[in-house]
C-alpha positions as CSV (number, residue, x, y, z in Angstrom):
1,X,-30.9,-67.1,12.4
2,X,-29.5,-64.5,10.2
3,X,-32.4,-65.0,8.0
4,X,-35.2,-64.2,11.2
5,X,-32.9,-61.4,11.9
6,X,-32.8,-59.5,9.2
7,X,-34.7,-60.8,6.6
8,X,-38.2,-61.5,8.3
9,X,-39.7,-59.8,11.3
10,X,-41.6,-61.4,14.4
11,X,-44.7,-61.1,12.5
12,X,-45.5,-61.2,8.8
13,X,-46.8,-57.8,8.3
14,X,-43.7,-56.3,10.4
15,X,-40.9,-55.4,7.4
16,X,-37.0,-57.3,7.3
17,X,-34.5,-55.5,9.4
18,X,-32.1,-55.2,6.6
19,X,-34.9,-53.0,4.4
20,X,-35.6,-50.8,7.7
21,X,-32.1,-49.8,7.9
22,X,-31.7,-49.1,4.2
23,X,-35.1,-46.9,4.1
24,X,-34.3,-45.2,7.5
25,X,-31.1,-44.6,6.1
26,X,-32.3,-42.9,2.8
27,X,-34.8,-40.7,5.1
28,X,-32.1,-39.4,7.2
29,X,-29.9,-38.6,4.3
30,X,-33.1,-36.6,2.6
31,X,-33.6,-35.0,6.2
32,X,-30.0,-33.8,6.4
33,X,-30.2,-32.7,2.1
34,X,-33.1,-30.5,3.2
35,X,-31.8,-29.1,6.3
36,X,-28.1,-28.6,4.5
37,X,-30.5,-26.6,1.5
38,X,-32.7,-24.5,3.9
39,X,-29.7,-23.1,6.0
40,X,-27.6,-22.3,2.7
41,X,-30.8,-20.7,1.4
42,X,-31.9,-18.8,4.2
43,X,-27.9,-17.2,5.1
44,X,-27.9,-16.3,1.6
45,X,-31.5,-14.6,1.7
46,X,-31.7,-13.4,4.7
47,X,-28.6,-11.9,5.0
48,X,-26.0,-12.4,8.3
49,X,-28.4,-10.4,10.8
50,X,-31.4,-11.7,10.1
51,X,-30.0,-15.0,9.6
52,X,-28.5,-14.9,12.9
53,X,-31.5,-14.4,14.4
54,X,-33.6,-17.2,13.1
55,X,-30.7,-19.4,14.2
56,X,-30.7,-18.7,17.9
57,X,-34.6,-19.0,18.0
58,X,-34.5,-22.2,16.4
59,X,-31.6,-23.2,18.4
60,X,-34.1,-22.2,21.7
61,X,-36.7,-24.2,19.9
62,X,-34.6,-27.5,19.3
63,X,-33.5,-27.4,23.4
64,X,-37.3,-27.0,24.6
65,X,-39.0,-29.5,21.9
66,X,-36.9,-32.3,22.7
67,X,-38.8,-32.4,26.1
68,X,-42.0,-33.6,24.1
69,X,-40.0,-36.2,21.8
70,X,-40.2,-38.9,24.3
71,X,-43.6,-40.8,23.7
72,X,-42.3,-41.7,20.4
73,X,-39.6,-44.5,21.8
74,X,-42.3,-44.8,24.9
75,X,-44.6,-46.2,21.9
76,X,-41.8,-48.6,20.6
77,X,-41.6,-49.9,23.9
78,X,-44.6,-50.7,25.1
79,X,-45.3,-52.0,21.3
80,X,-42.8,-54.4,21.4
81,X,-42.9,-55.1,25.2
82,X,-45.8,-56.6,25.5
83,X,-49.0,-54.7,24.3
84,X,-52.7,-55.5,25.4
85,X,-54.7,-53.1,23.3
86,X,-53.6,-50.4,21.0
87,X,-56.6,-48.4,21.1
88,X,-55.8,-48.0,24.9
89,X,-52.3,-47.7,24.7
90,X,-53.1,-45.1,21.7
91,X,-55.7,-43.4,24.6
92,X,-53.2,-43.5,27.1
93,X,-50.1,-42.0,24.9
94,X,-52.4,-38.9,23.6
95,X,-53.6,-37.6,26.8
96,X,-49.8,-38.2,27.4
97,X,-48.7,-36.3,24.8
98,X,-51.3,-33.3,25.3
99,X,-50.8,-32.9,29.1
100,X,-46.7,-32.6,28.4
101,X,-47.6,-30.4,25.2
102,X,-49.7,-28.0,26.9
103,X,-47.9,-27.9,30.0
104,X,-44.3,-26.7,27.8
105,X,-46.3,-24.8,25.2
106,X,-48.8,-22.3,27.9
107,X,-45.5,-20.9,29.7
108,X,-43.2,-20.8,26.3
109,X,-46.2,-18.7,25.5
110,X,-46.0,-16.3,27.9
111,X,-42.4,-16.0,27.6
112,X,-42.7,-15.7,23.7
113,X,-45.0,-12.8,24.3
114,X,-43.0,-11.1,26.8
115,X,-40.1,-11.3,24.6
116,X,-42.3,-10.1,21.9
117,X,-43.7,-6.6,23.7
118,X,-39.8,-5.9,25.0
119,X,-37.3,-6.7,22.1
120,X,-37.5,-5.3,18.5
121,X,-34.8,-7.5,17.2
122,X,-36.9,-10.9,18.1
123,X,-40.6,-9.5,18.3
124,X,-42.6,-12.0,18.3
125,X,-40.4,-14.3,16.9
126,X,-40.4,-16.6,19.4
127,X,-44.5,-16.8,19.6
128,X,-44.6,-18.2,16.0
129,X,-41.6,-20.7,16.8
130,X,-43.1,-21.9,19.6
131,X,-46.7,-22.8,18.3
132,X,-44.8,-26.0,16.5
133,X,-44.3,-27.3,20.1
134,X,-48.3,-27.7,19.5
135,X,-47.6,-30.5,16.7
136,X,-44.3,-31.7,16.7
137,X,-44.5,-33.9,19.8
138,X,-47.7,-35.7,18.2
139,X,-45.9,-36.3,14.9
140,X,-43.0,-37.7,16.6
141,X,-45.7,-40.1,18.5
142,X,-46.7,-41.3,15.2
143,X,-43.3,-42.1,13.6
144,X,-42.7,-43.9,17.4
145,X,-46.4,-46.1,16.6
146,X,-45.2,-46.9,12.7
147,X,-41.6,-47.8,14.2
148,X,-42.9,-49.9,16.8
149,X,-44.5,-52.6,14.6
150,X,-41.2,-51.9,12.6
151,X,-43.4,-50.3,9.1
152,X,-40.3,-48.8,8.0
153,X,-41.1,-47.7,4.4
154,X,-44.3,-46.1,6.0
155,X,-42.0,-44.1,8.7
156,X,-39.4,-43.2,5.7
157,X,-42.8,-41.8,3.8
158,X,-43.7,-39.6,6.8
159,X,-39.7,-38.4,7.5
160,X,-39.3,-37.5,3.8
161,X,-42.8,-35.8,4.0
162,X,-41.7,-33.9,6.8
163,X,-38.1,-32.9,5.5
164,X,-39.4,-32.0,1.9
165,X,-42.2,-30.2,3.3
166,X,-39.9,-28.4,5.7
167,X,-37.7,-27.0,2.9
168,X,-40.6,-25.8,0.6
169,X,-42.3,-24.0,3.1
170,X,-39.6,-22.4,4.1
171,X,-38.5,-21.4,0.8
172,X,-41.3,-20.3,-0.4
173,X,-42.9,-18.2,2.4
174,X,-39.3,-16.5,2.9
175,X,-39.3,-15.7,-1.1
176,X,-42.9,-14.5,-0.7
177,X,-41.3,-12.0,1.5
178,X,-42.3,-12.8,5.0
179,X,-38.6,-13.1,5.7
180,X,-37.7,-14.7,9.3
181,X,-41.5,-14.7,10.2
182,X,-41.8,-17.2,6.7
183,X,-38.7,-19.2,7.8
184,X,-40.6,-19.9,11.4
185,X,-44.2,-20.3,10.1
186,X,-42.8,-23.0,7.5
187,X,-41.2,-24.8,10.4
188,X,-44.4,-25.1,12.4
189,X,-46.4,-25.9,8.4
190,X,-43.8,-28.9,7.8
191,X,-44.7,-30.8,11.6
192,X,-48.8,-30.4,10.7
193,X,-47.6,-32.0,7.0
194,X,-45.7,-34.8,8.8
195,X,-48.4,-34.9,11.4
196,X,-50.9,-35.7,9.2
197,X,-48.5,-38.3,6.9
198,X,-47.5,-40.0,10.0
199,X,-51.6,-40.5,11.3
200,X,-53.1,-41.4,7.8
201,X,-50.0,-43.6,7.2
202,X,-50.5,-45.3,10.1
203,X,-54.3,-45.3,9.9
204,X,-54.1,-47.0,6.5
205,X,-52.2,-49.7,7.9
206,X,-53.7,-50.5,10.8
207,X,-57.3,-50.2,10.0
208,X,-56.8,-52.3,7.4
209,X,-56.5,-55.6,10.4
210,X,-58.4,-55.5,13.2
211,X,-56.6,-58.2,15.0
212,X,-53.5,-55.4,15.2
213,X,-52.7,-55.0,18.7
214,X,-54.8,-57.5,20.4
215,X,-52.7,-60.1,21.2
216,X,-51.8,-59.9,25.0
217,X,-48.4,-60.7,26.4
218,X,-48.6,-58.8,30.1
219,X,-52.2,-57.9,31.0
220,X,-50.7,-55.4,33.8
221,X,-49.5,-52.6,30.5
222,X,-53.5,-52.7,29.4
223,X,-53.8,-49.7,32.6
224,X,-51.4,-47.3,31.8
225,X,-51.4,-44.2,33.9
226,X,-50.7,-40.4,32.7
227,X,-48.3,-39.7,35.3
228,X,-46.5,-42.6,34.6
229,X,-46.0,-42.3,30.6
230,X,-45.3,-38.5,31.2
231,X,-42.5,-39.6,33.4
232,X,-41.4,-42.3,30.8
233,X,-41.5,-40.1,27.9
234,X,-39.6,-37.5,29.9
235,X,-36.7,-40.1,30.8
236,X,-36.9,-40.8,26.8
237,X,-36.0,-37.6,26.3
238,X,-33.2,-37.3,28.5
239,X,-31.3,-39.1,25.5
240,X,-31.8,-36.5,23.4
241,X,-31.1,-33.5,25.4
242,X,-28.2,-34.7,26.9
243,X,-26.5,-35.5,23.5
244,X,-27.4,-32.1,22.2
245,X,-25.8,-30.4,25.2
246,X,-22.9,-32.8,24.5
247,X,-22.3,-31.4,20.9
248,X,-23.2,-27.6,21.6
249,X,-20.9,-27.0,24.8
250,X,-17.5,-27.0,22.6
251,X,-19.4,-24.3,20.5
252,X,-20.3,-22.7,23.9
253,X,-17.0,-22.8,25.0
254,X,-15.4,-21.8,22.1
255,X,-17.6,-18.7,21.8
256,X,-17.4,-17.7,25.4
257,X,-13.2,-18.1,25.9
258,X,-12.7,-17.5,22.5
259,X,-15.1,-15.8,20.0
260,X,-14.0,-13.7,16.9
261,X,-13.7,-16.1,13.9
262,X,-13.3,-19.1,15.8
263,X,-16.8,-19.2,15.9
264,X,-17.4,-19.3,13.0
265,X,-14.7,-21.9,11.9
266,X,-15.8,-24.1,14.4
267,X,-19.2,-23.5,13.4
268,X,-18.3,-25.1,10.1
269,X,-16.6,-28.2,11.2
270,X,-19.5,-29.1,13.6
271,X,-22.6,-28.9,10.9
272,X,-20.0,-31.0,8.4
273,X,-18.8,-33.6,11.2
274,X,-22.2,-34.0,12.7
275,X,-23.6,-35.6,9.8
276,X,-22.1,-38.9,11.1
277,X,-24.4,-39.0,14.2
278,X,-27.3,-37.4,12.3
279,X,-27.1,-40.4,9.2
280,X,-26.2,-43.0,11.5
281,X,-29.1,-42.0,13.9
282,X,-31.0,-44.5,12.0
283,X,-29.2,-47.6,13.2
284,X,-31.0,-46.7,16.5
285,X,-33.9,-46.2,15.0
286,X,-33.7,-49.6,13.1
287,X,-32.7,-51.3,15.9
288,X,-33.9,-50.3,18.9
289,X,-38.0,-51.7,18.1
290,X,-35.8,-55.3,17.4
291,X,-34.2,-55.4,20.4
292,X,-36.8,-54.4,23.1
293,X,-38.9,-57.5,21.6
294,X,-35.8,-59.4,22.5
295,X,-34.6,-58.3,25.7
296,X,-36.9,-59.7,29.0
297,X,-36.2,-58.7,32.1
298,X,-32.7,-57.9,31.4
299,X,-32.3,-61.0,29.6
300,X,-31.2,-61.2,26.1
301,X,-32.6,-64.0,24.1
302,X,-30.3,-65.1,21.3
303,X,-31.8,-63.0,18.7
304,X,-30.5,-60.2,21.0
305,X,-27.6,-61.3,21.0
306,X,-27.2,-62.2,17.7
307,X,-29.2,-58.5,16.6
308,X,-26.2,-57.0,18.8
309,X,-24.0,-58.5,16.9
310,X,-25.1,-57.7,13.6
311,X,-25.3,-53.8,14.6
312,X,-21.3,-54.4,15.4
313,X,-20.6,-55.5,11.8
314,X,-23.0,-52.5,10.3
315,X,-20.7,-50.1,12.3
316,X,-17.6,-51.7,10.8
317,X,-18.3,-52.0,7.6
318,X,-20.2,-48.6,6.5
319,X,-20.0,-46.0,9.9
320,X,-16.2,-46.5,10.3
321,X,-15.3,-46.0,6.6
322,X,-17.6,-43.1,6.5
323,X,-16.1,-41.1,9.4
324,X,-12.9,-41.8,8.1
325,X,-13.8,-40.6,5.2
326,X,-14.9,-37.3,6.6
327,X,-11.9,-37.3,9.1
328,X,-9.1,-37.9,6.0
329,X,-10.8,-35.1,3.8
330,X,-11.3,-32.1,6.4
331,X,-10.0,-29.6,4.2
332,X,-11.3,-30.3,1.4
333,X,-15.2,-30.7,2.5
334,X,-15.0,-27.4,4.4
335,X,-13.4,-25.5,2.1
336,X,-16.5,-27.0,-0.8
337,X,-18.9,-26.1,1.5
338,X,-17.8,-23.2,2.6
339,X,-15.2,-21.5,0.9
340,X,-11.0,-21.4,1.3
341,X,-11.5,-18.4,3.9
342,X,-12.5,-21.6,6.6
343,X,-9.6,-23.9,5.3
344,X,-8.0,-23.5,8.7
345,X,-11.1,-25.6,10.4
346,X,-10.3,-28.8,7.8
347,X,-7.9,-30.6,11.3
348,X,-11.1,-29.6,13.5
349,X,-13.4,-31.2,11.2
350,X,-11.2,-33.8,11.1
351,X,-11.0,-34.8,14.9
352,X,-14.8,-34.4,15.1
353,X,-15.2,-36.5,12.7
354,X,-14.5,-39.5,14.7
355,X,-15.4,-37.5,17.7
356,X,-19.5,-37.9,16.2
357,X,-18.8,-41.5,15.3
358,X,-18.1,-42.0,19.0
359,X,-21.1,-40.5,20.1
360,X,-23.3,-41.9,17.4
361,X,-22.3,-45.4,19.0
362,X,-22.4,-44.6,22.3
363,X,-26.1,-43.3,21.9
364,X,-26.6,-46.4,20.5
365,X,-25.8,-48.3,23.7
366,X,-27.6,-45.9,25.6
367,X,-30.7,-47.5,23.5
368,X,-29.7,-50.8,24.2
369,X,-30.0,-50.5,27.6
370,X,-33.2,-48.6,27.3
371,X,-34.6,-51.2,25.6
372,X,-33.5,-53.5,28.4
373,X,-35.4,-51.6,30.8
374,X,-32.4,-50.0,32.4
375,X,-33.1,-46.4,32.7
376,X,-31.5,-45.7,35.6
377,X,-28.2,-46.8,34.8
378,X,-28.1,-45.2,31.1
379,X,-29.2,-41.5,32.7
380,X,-26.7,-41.6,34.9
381,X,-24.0,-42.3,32.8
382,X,-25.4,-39.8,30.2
383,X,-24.8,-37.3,33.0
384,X,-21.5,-38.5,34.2
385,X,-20.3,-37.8,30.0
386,X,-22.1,-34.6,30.1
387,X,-20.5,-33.8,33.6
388,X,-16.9,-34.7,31.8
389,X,-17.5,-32.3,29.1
390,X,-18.0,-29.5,31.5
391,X,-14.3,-30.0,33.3
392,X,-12.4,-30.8,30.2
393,X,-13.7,-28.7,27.4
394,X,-12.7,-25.0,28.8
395,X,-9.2,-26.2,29.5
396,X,-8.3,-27.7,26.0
397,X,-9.9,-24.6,24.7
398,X,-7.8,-22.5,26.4
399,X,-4.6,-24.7,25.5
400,X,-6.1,-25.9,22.2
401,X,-8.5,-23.2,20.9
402,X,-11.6,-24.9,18.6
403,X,-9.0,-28.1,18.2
404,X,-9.0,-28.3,21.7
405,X,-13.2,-28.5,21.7
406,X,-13.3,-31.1,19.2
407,X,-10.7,-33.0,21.5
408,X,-13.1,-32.6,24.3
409,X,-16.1,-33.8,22.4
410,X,-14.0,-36.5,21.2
411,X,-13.1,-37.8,24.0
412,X,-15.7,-37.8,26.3
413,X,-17.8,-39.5,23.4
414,X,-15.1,-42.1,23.4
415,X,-15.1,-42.6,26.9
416,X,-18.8,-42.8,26.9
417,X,-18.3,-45.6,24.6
418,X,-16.4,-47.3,26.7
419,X,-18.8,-46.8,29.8
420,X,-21.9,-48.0,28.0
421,X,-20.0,-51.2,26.4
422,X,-18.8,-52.3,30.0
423,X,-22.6,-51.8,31.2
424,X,-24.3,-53.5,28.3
425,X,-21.2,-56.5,28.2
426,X,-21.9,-57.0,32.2
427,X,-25.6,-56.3,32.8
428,X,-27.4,-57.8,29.5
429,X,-24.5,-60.2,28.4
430,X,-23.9,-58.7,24.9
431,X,-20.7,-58.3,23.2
432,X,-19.3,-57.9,20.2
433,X,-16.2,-59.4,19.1
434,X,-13.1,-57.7,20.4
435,X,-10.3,-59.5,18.3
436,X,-12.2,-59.1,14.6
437,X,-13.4,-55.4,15.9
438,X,-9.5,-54.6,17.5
439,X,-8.7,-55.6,13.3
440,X,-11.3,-54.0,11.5
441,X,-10.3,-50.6,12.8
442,X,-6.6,-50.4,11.8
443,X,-7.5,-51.9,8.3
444,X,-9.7,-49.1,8.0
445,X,-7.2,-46.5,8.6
446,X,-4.4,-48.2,6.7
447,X,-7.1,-48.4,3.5
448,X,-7.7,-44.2,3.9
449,X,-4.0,-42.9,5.2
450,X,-2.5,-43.0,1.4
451,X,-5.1,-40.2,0.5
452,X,-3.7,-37.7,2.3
453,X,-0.4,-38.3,0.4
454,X,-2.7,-37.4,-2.6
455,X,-3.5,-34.2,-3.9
456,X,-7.0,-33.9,-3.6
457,X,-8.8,-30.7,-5.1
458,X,-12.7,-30.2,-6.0
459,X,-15.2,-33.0,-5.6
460,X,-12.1,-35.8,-7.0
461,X,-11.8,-36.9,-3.1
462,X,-14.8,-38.6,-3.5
463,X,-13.9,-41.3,-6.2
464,X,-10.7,-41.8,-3.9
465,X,-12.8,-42.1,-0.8
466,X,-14.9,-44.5,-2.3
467,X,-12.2,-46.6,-3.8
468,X,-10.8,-46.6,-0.3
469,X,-14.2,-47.7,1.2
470,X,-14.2,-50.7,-1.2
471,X,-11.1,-51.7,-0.5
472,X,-11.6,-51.4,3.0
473,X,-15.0,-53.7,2.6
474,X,-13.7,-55.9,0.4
475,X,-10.4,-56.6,2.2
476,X,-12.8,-56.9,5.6
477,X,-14.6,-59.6,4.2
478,X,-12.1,-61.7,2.7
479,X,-10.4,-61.7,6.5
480,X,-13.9,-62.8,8.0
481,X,-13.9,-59.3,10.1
482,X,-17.7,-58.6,8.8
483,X,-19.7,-61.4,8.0
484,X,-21.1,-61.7,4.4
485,X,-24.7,-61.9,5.7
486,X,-25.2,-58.1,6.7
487,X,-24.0,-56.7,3.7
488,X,-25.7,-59.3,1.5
489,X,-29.2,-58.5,2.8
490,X,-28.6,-54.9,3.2
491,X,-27.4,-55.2,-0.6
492,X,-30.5,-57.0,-1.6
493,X,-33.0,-54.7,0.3
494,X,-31.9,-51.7,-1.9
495,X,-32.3,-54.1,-4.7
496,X,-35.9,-55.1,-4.2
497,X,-37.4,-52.3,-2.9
């Protein structure tokens, strides 16, 4: 089993689970590099004004492009649900994708030019940001066809296309000296890039057998209506927007009850902490094509179950360690990063450090009953955390300050957790194992509490944290808390590849 699992997939041509998670992972890490790079870069160069600026319309941008992100798990699961014909469902997904691009880009439009003819500090700022809405959706589409029929090296190539491309447009048009304008344009130049990676990739690969996509499993998803996928793709997107209200309403908050500095300290420990959810992203992405092939009707088959399993141990053995790693050394990655004037936001990096592991899982759940068909039933729940946030975060603010936001976010991710576990344990009969899960997370925290007994200055916390992560590993797996398989194929997928 663990060999069909994660060293073959359903089909020959699809690639082994193990080498998806290891490429998927090495494409997020280049995506967060790049972003990390560009935002140094551009406060630098552009100044505090000016760089403010580009950050609130990009912030605006993230919120209304999200809304056209949701064909690309559509794809996966009508892919791996049961497809007819992919030159229909490709068809079908397009017109999709146009009618939902054009019907959030022609207003943003109006609005960008409105904004343009009555501010001077944003001009027409927001008309340039906006014209990515035009591509980005369709490039998304593309990563969702090449994840689908899990061609995870291809989907890596047209990520890192996308992230590289990202940072040296924007580089280069803002030295050129087109400033914010530069910044903006390079944004909309790197979704054409990964646009047209993602379609030749896929192209390539698909041409190349005709017998892709033919072999019919439910001859009811060969019609597939507009108003039906455009409602899909909309619930798919729900995900997505609701986490990012999630982990921007502390800032929010913070900014609203509190503002001065604490903005900007708690600025800091968010883009640090949230690299957790934005790495770990990827086990979603890995997993969720997998398990929609192996959940019918509700059902999981025991490659679902087993799958779920598996994702358990991955958490354990390299998402735990990581976030403690990032919890235990606060201080010392915010003061790296930024400097010793924001060593006060080191505890509030720390808490949301395992606040964004948390959340990374629970979005993860949220997948797994997507995949299961249950839409209904994750949505709400996605509210009910999102409603939560709402009450609790202005009180702890208030009592707490930015500590108190990071509680908020903390908990309310846990407590998610906990929500999506019960639903996916009761509805869809998946579980992971409580006792060897209940150990694994103590061990964890005994291997990392003796570094904070020990001086730690510069980069030399990360030797310690790593020694700490072996130990941690190694200790796991001589107490049968992970099982050898995971980390033996993930270990040979970065050997072969």
């Amino acid at each position: 089993m663990d060999d069909e699992v994660l060293g073959q997939g359903v089909r020959g041509d699809e690639e082994p689970l193990s080498r998806g998670m290891v490429l998927l992972l090495l494409s997020q890490g280049v995506f967060l590099a790049s972003g990390y790079a560009i935002h140094i870069f551009l406060a630098r160069r552009l100044g505090p004004l000016d760089y403010g600026v580009f950050s609130f319309v990009i912030t605006v941008l993230t919120w209304v492009e999200i809304l056209v992100y949701g064909t690309s798990n559509l794809a996966v699961r009508h892919i791996q649900g049961g497809l007819c014909d992919l030159r229909s469902l490709k068809a079908s997904l397009f017109r999709a994708q146009c009618a939902m691009s054009l019907i959030i880009f022609l207003p943003l439009s109006l609005v960008g030019l409105a904004i343009g003819l009555s501010s001077r500090k944003y001009g027409f700022l927001f008309s340039i940001a906006f014209l990515d809405m035009i591509f980005v959706g369709f490039y998304q589409l593309y990563l969702g066809y090449l994840n689908g029929f899990r061609q995870y090296t291809r989907q890596a190539i047209a990520s890192v296309t996308y992230s590289l491309s990202k940072a040296s447009a924007m580089v280069s048009l803002v030295l050129f000296g087109w400033g914010v304008k530069g910044a903006l344009l390079g944004n909309v130049f790197s979704s054409v890039a990964g646009l047209l990676a993602g379609s030749l990739l896929f192209a390539s690969w698909s041409n190349a057998d005709p017998a892709i996509g033919l072999a019919c499993v439910d001859s009811s998803r060969e019609n597939l209506s507009i108003g039906k996928l455009i409602k899909e793709s909309l619930t798919f997107a729900l995900v997505p927007l609701l986490v990012n209200f999630v982990m921007n309403l502390d800032l929010w908050v913070v900014n609203f009850l509190r503002g001065g500095p604490d903005v900007g300290y708690y600025s800091s420990a968010g883009t640090i902490s949230r690299t957790v959810y934005f790495l770990f992203s990827a086990v979603s992405m890995a997993f969720f094509p997998a398990m929609v092939s192996s959940l019918h009707d509700g059902t999981a088959s025991a490659k679902g179950k087993r799958l779920f399993d598996l994702s358990g141990d991955f958490f354990a053995a390299v998402a735990l360690p990581f976030s403690l790693a990032l919890a235990v050394n606060g201080w010392q990655l915010v003061t790296l990063l930024y400097g010793k004037a924001y060593a006060s936001a080191g505890f509030t990096t720390s808490i949301l450090g395992m606040g964004m592991l948390f959340l990374t899982i629970f979005v993860y759940l949220v997948h797994v009953l997507y995949a299961a068909g249950e839409y209904r039933k994750a949505v709400r729940m996605l509210v009910m955390v999102a409603l939560s946030d709402i009450v609790l975060a202005p009180p702890l603010v208030l009592v707490g300050g930015r500590n108190g936001a990071a509680l908020s976010t903390t908990t309310v991710s846990l407590v998610g957790l906990m929500m999506a576990y019960r639903l996916v344990k009761k509805d869809l009969s998946l579980e992971w194992d409580a006792k060897r899960m209940g150990k694994a997370f103590p061990l964890c925290i005994a291997c990392f509490m003796p570094l904070l007994a020990i001086p730690r200055e510069g980069m030399t916390f990360i030797p310690l944290s790593l020694l700490a992560s072996l130990v941690y590993l190694l200790a796991s797996l001589r107490l049968e808390l992970i099982e050898r398989s995971i980390c033996r194929r993930m270990l040979k997928s970065i050997l072969t590849w």
